[in-house]
C-alpha positions as a Markdown table, in Angstrom:
| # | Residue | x | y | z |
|---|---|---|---|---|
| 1 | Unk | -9.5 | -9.6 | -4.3 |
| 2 | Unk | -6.1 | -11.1 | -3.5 |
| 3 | Unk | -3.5 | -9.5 | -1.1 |
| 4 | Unk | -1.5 | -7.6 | -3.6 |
| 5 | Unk | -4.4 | -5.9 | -5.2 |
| 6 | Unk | -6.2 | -5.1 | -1.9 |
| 7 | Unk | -2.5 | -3.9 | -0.9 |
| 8 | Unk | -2.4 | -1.9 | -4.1 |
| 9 | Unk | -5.9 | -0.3 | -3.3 |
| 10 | Unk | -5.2 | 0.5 | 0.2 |
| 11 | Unk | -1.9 | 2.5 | -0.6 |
| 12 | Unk | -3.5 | 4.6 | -3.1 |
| 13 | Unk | -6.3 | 5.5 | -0.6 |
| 14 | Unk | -3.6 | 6.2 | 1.5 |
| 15 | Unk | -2.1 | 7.8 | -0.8 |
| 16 | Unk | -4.9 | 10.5 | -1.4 |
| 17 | Unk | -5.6 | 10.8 | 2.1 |
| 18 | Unk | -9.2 | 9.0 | 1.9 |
| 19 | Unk | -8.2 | 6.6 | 4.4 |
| 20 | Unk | -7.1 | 7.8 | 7.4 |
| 21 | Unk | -9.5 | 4.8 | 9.7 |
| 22 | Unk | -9.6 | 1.8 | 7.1 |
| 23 | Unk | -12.5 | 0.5 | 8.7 |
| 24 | Unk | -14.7 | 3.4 | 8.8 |
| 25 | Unk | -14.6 | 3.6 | 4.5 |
| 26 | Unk | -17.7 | 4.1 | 3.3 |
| 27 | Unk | -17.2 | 0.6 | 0.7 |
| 28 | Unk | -20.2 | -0.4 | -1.2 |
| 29 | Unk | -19.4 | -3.9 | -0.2 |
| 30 | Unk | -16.8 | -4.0 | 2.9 |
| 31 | Unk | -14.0 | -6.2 | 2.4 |
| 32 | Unk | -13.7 | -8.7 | 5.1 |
| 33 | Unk | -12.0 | -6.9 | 8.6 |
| 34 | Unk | -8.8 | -9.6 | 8.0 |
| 35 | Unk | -8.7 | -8.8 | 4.2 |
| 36 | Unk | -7.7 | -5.3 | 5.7 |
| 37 | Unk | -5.5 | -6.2 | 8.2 |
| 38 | Unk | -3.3 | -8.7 | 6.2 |
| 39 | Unk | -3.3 | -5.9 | 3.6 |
| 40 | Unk | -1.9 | -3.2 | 6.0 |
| 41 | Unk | 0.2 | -5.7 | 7.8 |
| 42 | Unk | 1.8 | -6.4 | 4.5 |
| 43 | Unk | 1.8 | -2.3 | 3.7 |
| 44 | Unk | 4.2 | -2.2 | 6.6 |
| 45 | Unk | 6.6 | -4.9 | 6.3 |
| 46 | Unk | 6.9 | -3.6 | 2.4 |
| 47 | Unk | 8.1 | -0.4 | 4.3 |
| 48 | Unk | 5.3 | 1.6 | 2.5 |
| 49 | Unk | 3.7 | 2.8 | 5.9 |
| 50 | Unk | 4.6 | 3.4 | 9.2 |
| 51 | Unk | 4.0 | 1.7 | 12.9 |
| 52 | Unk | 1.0 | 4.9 | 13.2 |
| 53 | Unk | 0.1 | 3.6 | 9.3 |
| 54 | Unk | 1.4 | 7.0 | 7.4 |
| 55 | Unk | 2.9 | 6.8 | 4.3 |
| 56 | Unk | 6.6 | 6.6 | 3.8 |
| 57 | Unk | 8.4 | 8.1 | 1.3 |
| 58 | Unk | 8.7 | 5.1 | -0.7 |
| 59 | Unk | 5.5 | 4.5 | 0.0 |
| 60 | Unk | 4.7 | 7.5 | -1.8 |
| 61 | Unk | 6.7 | 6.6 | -4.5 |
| 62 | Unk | 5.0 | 3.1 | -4.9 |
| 63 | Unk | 1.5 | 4.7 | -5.0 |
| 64 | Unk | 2.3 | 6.7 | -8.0 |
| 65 | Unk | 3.2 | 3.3 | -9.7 |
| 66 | Unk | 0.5 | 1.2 | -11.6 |
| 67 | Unk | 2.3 | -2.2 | -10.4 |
| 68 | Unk | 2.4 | -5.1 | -7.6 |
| 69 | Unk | 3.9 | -3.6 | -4.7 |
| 70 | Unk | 6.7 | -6.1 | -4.6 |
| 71 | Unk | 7.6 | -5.1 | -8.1 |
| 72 | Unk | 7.0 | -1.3 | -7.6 |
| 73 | Unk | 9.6 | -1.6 | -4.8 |
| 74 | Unk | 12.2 | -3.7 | -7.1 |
| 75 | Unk | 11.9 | -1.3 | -9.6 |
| 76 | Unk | 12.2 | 2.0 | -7.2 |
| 77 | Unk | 14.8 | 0.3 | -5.2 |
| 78 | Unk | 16.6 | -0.8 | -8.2 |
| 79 | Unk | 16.6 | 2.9 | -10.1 |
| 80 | Unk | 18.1 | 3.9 | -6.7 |
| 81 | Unk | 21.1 | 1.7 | -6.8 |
| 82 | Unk | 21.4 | 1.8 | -10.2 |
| 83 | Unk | 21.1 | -1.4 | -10.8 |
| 84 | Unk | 20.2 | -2.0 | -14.7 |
Protein backbone atom coordinates (compact mmCIF):
# COMPACT_ATOMS: atom_id res chain seq x y z
CA UNK A 1 0.00 0.00 0.00
CA UNK A 2 1.76 3.26 -0.75
CA UNK A 3 1.98 6.29 1.68
CA UNK A 4 -0.99 8.21 0.45
CA UNK A 5 -3.29 5.34 0.64
CA UNK A 6 -2.12 4.04 4.02
CA UNK A 7 -2.40 7.90 4.94
CA UNK A 8 -5.90 7.93 3.47
CA UNK A 9 -6.77 4.75 5.58
CA UNK A 10 -5.33 5.90 8.76
CA UNK A 11 -7.34 9.33 8.79
CA UNK A 12 -10.62 7.67 8.23
CA UNK A 13 -9.90 5.26 11.18
CA UNK A 14 -9.21 8.25 12.89
CA UNK A 15 -11.80 9.64 11.72
CA UNK A 16 -14.35 7.15 13.23
CA UNK A 17 -12.57 6.83 16.29
CA UNK A 18 -11.33 3.06 15.74
CA UNK A 19 -7.87 4.08 16.11
CA UNK A 20 -7.06 5.68 19.11
CA UNK A 21 -3.36 3.24 19.53
CA UNK A 22 -2.46 2.48 15.75
CA UNK A 23 -0.60 -0.38 16.74
CA UNK A 24 -2.87 -2.14 18.85
CA UNK A 25 -5.59 -2.51 15.55
CA UNK A 26 -6.71 -5.70 15.34
CA UNK A 27 -5.44 -5.90 11.11
CA UNK A 28 -5.81 -9.22 9.48
CA UNK A 29 -2.42 -8.70 8.14
CA UNK A 30 -0.46 -5.80 10.21
CA UNK A 31 1.09 -3.27 8.06
CA UNK A 32 4.76 -2.93 8.74
CA UNK A 33 5.37 -0.72 12.32
CA UNK A 34 7.32 2.04 9.72
CA UNK A 35 4.45 1.82 7.15
CA UNK A 36 2.44 3.39 10.22
CA UNK A 37 4.75 5.76 11.42
CA UNK A 38 5.64 7.39 8.03
CA UNK A 39 1.83 7.43 7.53
CA UNK A 40 1.13 9.43 10.74
CA UNK A 41 4.25 11.34 10.41
CA UNK A 42 2.97 12.47 7.16
CA UNK A 43 -0.83 12.86 8.84
CA UNK A 44 0.79 15.61 10.84
CA UNK A 45 2.84 17.59 8.68
CA UNK A 46 -0.42 17.63 6.24
CA UNK A 47 -1.86 19.40 9.45
CA UNK A 48 -4.61 16.68 9.64
CA UNK A 49 -3.67 15.54 13.26
CA UNK A 50 -2.15 16.94 16.15
CA UNK A 51 1.41 16.51 18.22
CA UNK A 52 -1.11 13.94 20.79
CA UNK A 53 -2.35 12.51 17.00
CA UNK A 54 -6.21 13.95 17.31
CA UNK A 55 -7.82 15.04 14.41
CA UNK A 56 -7.85 18.66 13.32
CA UNK A 57 -10.52 20.35 11.93
CA UNK A 58 -9.30 20.02 8.53
CA UNK A 59 -8.42 16.89 9.27
CA UNK A 60 -11.95 16.21 9.73
CA UNK A 61 -12.78 17.76 6.71
CA UNK A 62 -10.20 15.67 4.58
CA UNK A 63 -11.69 12.39 5.97
CA UNK A 64 -14.99 13.04 4.68
CA UNK A 65 -13.23 13.43 1.15
CA UNK A 66 -12.70 10.29 -1.14
CA UNK A 67 -9.22 11.81 -2.42
CA UNK A 68 -5.28 11.85 -1.88
CA UNK A 69 -4.70 13.84 1.12
CA UNK A 70 -2.56 16.38 -0.69
CA UNK A 71 -5.40 16.93 -3.11
CA UNK A 72 -8.16 16.90 -0.43
CA UNK A 73 -6.23 19.68 1.27
CA UNK A 74 -5.85 21.74 -2.17
CA UNK A 75 -9.27 21.46 -2.82
CA UNK A 76 -10.47 22.45 0.99
CA UNK A 77 -7.85 25.03 1.16
CA UNK A 78 -8.70 26.34 -2.14
CA UNK A 79 -12.83 26.48 -1.53
CA UNK A 80 -11.62 28.53 1.57
CA UNK A 81 -9.79 31.17 -0.20
CA UNK A 82 -11.82 31.17 -2.97
CA UNK A 83 -9.63 30.40 -5.26
CA UNK A 84 -11.53 28.96 -8.60
Amino acid sequence: MNTGAFSRFHLKMFSKMIMSIPFRFPFIEAPAAASVENSIAFLKEQGAITSSETLTPIGQMLSQLPVDVVIGKMLVMGALFHVS
